[in-house]
PQR file with spaces between the fields and no chain letter, atoms N, CA, C, O and H, PARSE charges and radii, in Angstrom:
ATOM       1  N    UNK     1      63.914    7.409   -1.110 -0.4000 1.5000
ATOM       2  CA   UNK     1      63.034    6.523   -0.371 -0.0000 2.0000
ATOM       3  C    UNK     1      61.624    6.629   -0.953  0.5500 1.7000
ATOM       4  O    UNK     1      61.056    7.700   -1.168 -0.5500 1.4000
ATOM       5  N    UNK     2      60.975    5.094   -1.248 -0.4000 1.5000
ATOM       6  CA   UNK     2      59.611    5.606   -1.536 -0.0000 2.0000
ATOM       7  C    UNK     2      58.778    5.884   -0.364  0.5500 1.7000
ATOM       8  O    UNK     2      58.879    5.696    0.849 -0.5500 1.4000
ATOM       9  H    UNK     2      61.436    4.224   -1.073  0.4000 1.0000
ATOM      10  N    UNK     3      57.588    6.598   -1.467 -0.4000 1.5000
ATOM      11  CA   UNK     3      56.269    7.082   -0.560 -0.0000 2.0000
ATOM      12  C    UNK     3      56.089    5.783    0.083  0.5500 1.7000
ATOM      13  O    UNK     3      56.596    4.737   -0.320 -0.5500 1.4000
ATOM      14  H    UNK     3      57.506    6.750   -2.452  0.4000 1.0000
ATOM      15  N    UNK     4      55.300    5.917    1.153 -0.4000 1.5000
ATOM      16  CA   UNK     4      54.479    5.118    1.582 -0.0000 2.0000
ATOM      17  C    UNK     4      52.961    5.022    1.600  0.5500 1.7000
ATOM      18  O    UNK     4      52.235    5.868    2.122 -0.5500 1.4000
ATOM      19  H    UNK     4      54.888    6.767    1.480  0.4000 1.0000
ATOM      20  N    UNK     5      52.559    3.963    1.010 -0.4000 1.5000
ATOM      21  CA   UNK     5      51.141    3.626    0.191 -0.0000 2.0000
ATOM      22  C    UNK     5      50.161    3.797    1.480  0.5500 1.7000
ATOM      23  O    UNK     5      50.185    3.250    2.583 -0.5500 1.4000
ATOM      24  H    UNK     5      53.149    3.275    0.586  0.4000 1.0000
ATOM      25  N    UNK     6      49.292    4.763    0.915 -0.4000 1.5000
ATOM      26  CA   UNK     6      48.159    4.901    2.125 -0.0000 2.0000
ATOM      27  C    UNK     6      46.876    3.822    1.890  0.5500 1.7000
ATOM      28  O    UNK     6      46.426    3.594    0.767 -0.5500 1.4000
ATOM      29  H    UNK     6      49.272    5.207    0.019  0.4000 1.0000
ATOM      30  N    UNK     7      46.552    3.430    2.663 -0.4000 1.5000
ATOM      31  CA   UNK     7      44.734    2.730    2.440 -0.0000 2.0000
ATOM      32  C    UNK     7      44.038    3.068    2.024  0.5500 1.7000
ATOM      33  O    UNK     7      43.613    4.170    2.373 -0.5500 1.4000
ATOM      34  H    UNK     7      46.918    3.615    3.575  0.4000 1.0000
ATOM      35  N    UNK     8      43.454    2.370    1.013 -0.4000 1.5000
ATOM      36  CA   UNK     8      42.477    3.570   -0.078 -0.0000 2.0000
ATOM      37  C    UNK     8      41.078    3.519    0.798  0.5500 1.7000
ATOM      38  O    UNK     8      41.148    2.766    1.769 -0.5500 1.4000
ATOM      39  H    UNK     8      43.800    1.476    0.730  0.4000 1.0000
ATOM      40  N    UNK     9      39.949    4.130    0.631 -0.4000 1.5000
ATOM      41  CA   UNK     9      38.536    4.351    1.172 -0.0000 2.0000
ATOM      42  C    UNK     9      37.699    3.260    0.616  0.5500 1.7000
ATOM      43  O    UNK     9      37.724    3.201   -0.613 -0.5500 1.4000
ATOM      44  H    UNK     9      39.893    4.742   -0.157  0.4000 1.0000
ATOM      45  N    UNK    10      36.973    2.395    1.215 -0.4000 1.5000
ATOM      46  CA   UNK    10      36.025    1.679    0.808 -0.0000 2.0000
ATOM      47  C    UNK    10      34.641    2.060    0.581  0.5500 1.7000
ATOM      48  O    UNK    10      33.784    2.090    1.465 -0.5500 1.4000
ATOM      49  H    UNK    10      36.953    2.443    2.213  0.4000 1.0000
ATOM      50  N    UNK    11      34.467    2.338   -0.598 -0.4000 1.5000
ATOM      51  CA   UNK    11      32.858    2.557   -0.865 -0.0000 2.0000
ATOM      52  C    UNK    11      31.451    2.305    0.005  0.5500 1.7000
ATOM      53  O    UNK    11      31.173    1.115    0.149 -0.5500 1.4000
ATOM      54  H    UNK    11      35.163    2.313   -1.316  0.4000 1.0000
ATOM      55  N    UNK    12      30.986    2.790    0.306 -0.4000 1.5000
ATOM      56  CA   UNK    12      29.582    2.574    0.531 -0.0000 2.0000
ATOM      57  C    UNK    12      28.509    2.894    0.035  0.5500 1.7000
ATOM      58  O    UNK    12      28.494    3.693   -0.902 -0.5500 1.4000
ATOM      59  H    UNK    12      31.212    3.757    0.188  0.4000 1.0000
ATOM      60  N    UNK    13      27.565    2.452    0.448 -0.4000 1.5000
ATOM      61  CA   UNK    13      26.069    2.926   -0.342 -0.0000 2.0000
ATOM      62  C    UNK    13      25.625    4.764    0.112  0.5500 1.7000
ATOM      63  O    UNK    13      24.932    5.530   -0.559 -0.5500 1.4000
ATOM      64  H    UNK    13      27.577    1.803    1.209  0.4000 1.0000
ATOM      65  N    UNK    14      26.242    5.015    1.319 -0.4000 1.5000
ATOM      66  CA   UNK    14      26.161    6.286    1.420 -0.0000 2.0000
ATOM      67  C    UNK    14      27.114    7.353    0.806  0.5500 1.7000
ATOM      68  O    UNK    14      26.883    8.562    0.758 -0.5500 1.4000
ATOM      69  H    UNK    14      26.805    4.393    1.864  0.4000 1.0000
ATOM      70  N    UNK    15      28.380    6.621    0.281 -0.4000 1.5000
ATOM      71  CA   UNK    15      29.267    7.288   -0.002 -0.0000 2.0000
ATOM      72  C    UNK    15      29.838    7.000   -1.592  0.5500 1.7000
ATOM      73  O    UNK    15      31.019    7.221   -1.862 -0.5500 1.4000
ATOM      74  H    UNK    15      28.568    5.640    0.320  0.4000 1.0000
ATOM      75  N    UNK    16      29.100    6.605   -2.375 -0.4000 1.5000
ATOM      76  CA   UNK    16      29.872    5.662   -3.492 -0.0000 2.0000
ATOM      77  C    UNK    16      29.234    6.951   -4.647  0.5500 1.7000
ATOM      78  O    UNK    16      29.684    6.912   -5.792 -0.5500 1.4000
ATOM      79  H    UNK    16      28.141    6.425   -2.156  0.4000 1.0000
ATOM      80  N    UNK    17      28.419    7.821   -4.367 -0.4000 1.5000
ATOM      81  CA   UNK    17      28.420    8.909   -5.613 -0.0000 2.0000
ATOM      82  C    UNK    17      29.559   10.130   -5.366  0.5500 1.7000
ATOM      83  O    UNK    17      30.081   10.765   -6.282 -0.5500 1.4000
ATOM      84  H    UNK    17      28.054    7.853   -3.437  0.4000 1.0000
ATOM      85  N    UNK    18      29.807   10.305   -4.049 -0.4000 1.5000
ATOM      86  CA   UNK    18      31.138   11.034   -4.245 -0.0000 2.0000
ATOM      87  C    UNK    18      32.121   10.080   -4.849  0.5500 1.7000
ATOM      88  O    UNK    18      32.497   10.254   -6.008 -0.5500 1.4000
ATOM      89  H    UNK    18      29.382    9.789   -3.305  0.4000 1.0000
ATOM      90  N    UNK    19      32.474    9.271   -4.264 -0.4000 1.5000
ATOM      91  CA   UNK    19      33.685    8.114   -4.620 -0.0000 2.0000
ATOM      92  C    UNK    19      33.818    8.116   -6.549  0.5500 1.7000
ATOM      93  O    UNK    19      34.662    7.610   -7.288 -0.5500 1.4000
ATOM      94  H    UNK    19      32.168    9.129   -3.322  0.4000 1.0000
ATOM      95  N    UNK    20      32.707    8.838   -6.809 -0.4000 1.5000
ATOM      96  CA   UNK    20      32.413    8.477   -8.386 -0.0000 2.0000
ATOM      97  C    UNK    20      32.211   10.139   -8.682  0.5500 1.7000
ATOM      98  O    UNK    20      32.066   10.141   -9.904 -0.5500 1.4000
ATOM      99  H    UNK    20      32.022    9.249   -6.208  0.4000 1.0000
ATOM     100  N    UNK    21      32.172   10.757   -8.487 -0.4000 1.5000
ATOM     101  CA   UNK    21      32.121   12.107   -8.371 -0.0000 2.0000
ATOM     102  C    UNK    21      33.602   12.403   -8.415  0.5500 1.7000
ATOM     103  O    UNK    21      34.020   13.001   -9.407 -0.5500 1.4000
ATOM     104  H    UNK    21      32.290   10.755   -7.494  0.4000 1.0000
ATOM     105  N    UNK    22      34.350   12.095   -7.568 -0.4000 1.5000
ATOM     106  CA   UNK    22      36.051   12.389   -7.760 -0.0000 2.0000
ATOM     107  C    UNK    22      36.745   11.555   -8.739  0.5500 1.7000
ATOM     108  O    UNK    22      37.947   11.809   -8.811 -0.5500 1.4000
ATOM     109  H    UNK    22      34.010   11.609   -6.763  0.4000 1.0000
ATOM     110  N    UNK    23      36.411   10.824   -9.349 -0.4000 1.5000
ATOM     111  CA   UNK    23      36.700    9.952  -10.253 -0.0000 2.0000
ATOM     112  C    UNK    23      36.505   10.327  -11.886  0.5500 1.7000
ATOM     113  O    UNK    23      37.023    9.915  -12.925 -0.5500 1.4000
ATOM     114  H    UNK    23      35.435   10.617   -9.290  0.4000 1.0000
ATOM     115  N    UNK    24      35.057   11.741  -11.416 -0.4000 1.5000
ATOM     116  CA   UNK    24      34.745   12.289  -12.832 -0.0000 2.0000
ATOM     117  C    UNK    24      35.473   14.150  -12.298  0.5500 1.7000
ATOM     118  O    UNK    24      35.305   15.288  -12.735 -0.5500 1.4000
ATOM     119  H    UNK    24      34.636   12.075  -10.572  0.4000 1.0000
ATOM     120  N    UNK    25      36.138   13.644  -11.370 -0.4000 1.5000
ATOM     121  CA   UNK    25      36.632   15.066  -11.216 -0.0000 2.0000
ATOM     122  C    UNK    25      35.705   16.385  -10.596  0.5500 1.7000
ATOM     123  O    UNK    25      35.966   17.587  -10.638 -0.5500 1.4000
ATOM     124  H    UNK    25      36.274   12.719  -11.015  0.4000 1.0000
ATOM     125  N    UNK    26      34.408   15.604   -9.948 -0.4000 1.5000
ATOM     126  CA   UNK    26      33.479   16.391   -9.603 -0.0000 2.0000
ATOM     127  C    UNK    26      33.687   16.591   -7.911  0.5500 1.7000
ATOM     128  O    UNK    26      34.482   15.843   -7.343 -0.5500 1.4000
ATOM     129  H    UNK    26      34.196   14.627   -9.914  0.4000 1.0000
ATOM     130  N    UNK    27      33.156   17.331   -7.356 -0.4000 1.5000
ATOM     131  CA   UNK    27      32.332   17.035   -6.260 -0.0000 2.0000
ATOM     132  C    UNK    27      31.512   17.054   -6.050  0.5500 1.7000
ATOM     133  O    UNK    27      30.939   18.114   -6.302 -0.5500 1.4000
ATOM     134  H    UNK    27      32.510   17.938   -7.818  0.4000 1.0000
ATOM     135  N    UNK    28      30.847   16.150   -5.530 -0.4000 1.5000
ATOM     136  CA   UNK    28      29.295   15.993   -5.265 -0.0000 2.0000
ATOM     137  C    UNK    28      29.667   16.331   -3.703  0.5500 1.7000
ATOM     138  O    UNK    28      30.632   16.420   -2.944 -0.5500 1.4000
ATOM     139  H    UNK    28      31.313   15.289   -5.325  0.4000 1.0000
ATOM     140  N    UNK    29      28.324   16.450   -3.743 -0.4000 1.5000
ATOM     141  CA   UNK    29      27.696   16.505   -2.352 -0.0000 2.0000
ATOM     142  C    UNK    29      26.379   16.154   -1.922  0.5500 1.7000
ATOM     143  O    UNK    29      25.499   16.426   -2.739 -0.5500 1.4000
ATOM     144  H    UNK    29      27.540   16.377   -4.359  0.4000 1.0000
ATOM     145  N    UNK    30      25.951   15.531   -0.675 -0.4000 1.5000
ATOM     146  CA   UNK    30      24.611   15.645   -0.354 -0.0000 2.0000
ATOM     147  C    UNK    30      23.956   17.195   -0.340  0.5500 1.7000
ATOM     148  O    UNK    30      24.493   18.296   -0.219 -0.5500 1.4000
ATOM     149  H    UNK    30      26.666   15.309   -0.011  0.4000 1.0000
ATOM     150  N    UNK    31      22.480   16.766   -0.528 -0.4000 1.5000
ATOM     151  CA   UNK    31      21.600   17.999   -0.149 -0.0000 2.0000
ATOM     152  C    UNK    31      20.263   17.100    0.319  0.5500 1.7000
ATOM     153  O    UNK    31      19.794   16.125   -0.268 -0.5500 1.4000
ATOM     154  H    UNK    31      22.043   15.872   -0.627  0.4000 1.0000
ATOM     155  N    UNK    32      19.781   17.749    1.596 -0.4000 1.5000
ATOM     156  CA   UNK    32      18.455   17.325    1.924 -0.0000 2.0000
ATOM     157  C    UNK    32      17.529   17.496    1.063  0.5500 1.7000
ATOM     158  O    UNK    32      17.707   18.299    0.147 -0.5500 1.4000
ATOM     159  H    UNK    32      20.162   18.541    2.073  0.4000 1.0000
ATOM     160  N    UNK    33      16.448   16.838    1.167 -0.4000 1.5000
ATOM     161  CA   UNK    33      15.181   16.952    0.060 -0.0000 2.0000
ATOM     162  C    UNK    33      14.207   17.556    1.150  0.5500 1.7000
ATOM     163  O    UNK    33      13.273   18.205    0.680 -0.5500 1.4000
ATOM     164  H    UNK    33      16.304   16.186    1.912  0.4000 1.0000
ATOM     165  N    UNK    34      14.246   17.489    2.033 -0.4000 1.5000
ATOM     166  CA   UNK    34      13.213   18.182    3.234 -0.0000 2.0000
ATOM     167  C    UNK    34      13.378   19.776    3.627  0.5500 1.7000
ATOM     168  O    UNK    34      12.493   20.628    3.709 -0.5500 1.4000
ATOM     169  H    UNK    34      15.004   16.962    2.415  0.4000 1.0000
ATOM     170  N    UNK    35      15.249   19.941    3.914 -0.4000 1.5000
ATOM     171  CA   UNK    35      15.376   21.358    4.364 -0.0000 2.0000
ATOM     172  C    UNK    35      16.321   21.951    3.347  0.5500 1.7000
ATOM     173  O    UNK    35      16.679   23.103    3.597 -0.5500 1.4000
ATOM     174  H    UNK    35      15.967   19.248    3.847  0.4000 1.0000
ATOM     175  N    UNK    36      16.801   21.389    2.242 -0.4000 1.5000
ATOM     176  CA   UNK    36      17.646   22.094    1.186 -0.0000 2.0000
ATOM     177  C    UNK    36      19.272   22.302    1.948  0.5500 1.7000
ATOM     178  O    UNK    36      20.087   23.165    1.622 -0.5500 1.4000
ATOM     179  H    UNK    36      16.511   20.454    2.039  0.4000 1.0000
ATOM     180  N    UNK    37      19.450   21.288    2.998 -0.4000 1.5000
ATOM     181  CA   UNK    37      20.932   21.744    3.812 -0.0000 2.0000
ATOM     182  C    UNK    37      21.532   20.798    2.936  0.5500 1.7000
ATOM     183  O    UNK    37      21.303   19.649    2.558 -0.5500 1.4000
ATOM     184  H    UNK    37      18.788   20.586    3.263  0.4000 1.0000
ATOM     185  N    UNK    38      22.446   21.756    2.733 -0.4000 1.5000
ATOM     186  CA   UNK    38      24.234   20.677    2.180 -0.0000 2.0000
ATOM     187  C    UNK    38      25.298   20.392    2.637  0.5500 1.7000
ATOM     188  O    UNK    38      26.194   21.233    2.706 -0.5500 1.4000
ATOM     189  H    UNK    38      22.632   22.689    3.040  0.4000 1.0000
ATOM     190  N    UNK    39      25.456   19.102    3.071 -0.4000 1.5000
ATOM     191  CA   UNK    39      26.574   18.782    4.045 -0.0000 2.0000
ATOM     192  C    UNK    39      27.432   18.056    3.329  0.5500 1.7000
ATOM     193  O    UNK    39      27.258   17.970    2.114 -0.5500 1.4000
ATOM     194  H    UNK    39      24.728   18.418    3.015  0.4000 1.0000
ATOM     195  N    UNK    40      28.711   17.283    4.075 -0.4000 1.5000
ATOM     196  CA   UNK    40      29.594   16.371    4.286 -0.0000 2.0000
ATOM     197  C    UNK    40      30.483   16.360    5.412  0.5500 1.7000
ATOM     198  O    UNK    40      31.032   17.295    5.994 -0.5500 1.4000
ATOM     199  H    UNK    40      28.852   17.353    5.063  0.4000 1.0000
ATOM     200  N    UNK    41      30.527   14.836    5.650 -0.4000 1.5000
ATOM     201  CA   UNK    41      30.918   14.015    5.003 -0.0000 2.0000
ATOM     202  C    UNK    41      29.059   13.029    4.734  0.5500 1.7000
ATOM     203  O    UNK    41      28.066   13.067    5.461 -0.5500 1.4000
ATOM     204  H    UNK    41      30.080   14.076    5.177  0.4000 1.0000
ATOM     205  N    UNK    42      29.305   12.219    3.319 -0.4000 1.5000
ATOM     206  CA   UNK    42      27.804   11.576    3.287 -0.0000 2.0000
ATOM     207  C    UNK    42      27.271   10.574    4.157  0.5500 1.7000
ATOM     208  O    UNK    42      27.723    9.438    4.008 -0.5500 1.4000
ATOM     209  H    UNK    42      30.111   12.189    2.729  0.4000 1.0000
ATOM     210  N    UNK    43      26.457   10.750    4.981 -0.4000 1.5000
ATOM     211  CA   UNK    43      25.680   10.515    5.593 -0.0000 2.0000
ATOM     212  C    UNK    43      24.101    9.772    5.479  0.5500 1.7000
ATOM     213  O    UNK    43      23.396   10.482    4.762 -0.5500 1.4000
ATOM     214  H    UNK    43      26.090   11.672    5.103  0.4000 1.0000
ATOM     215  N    UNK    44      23.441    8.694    5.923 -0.4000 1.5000
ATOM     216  CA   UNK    44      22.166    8.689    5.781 -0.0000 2.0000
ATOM     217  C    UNK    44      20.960    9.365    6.097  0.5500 1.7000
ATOM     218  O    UNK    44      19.822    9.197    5.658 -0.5500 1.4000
ATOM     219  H    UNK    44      24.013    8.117    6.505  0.4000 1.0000
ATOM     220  N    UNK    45      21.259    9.894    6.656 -0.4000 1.5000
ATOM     221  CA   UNK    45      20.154   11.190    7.334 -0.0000 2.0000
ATOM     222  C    UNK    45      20.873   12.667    7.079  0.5500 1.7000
ATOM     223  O    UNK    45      21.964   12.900    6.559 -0.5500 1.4000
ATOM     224  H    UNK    45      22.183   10.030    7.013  0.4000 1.0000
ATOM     225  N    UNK    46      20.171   13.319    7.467 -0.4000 1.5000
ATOM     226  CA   UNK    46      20.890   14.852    7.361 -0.0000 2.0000
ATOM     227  C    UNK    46      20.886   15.595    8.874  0.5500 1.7000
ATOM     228  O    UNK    46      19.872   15.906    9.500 -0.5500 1.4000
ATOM     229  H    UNK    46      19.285   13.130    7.889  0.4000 1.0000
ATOM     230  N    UNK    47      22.209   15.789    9.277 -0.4000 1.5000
ATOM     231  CA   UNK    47      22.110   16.689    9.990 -0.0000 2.0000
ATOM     232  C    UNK    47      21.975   17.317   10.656  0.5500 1.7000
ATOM     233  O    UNK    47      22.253   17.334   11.855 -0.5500 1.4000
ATOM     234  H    UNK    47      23.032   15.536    8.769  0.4000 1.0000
ATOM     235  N    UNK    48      21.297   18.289    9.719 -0.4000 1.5000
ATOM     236  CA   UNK    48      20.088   19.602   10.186 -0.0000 2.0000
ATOM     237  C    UNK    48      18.920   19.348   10.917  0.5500 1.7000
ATOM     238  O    UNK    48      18.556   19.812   11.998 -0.5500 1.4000
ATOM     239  H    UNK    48      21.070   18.275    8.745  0.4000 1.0000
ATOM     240  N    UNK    49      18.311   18.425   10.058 -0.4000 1.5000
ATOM     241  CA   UNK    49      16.672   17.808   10.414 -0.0000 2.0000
ATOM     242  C    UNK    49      16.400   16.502   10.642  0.5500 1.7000
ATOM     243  O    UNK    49      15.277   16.008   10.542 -0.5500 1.4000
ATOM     244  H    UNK    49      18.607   18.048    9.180  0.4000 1.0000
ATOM     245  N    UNK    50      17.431   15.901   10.958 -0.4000 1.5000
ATOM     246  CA   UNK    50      17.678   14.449   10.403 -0.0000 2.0000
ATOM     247  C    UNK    50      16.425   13.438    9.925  0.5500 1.7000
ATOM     248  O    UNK    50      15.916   12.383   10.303 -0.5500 1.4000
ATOM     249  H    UNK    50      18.343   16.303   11.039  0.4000 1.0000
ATOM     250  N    UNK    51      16.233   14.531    8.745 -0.4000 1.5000
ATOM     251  CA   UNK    51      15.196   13.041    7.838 -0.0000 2.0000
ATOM     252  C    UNK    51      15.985   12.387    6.797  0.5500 1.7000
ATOM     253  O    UNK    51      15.503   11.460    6.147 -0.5500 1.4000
ATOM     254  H    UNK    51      16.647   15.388    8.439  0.4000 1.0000
């Protein structure tokens, strides 16, 4: 029996350098420029401090 095809993820502007990051086999991640926190999943604000 085949697999069954999952829904792939649609890009966004918050999310399209990971999306390209796994594509180069990387992971990226966010990091704040205000408090140096590193999260996911990507997000427009951060967080921690949310700037």
């Amino acid at each position: 029996m085949a697999e069954p095809q999952r829904a792939r993820p649609k890009p966004t502007p918050e999310t399209q350098h990971f999306w390209d990051g796994t594509k180069a086999g990387e992971l990226r991640l966010q990091r704040c420029d205000a408090c140096a926190h590193v999260y996911f999943p990507p997000r427009p604000f951060c967080p921690s401090c949310a700037s």
